[in-house]
N, CA, C and O atoms as a DFTB+ gen file, in Angstrom:
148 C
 N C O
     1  1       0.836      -1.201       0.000
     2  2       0.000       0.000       0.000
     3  2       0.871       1.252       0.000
     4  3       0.485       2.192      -0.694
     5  1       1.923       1.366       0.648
     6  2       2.769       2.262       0.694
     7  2       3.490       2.627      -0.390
     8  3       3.623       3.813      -0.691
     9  1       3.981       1.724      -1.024
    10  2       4.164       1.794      -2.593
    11  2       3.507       2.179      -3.232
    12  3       3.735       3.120      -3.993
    13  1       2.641       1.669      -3.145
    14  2       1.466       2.443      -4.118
    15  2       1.303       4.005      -4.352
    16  3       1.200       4.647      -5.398
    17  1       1.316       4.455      -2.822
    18  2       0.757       5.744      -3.009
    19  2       1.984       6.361      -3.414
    20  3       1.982       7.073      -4.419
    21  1       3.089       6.166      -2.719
    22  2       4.604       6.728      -3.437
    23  2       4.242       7.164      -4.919
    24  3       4.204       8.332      -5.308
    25  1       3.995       6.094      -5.644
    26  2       3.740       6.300      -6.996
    27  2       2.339       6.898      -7.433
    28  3       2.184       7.576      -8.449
    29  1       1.638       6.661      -6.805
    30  2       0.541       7.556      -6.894
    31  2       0.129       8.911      -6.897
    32  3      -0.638       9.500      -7.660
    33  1       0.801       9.324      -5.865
    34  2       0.882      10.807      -5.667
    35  2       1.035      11.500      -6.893
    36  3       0.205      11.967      -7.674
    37  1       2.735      11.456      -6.895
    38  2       3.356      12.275      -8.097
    39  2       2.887      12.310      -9.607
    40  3       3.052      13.084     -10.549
    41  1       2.274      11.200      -9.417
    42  2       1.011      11.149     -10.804
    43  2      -0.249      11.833     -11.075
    44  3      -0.689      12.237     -12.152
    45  1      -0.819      11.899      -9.742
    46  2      -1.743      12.747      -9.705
    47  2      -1.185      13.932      -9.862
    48  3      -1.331      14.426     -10.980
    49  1      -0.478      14.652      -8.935
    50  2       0.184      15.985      -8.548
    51  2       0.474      16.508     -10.266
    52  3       0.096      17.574     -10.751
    53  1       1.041      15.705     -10.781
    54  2       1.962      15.920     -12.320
    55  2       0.319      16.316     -13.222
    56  3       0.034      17.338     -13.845
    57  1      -0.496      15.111     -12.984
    58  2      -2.142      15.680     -14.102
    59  2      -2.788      16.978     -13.187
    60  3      -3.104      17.983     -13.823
    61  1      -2.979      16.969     -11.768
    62  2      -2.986      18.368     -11.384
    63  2      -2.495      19.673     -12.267
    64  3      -3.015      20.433     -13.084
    65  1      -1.541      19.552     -11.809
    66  2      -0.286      20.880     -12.472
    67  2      -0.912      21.294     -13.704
    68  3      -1.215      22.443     -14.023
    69  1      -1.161      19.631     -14.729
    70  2      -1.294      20.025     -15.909
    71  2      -2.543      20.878     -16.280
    72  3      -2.594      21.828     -17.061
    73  1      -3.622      20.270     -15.474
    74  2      -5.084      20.890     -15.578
    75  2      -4.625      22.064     -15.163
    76  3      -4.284      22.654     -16.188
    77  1      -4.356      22.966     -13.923
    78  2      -3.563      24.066     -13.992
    79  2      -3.313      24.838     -14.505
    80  3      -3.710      26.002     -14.539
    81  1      -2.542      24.260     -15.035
    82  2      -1.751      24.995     -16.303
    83  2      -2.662      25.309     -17.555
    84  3      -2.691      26.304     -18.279
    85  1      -3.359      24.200     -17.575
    86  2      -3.961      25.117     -18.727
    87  2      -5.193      25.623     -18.497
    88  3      -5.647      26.373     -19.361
    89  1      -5.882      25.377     -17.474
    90  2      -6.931      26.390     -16.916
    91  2      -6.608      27.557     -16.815
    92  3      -7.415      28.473     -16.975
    93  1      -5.185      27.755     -16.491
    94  2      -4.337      29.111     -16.090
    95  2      -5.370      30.180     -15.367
    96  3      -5.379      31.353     -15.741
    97  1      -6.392      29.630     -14.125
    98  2      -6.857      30.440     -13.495
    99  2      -6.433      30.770     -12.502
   100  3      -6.800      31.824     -11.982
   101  1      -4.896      29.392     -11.551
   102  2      -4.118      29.846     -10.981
   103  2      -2.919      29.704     -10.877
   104  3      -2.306      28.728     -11.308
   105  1      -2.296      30.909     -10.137
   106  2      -0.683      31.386     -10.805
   107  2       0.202      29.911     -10.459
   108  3       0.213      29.354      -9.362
   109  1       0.898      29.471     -11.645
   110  2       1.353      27.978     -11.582
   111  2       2.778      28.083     -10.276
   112  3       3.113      27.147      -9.549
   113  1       3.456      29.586     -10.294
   114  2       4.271      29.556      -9.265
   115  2       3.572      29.751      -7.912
   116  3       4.108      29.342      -6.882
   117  1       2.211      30.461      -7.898
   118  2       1.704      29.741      -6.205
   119  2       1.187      28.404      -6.139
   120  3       0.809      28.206      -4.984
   121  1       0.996      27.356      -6.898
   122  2       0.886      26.298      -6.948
   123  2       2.330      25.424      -6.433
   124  3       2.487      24.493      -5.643
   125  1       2.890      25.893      -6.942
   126  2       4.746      25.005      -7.181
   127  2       5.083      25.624      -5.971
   128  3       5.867      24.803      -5.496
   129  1       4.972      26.812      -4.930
   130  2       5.204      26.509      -4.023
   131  2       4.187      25.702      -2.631
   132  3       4.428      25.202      -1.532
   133  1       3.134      25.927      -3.384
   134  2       2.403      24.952      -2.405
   135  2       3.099      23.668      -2.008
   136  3       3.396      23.173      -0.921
   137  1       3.305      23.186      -3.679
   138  2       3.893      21.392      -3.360
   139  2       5.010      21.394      -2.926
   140  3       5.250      20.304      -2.408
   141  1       6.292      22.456      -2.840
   142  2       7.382      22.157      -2.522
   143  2       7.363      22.304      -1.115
   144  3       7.987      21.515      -0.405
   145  1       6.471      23.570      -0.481
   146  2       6.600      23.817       0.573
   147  2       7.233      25.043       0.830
   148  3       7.423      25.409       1.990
């Protein structure tokens, strides 16, 4: 299960971004620091 989500995440996170991005309703650098922290 732990595996799983490892790989799970960053997959989602990555089609996130993308919808994002091209919604471009929000700013992709307050996004990118959301995920980094």
């Amino acid at each position: 299960m732990g595996s799983l989500s490892t790989t799970a995440a960053p997959m989602l996170a990555a089609h996130l971004i993308k919808d994002i991005l091209h919604n471009s309703k929000i700013d992709p650098a307050l996004v990118g620091e959301v995920i980094l922290g």
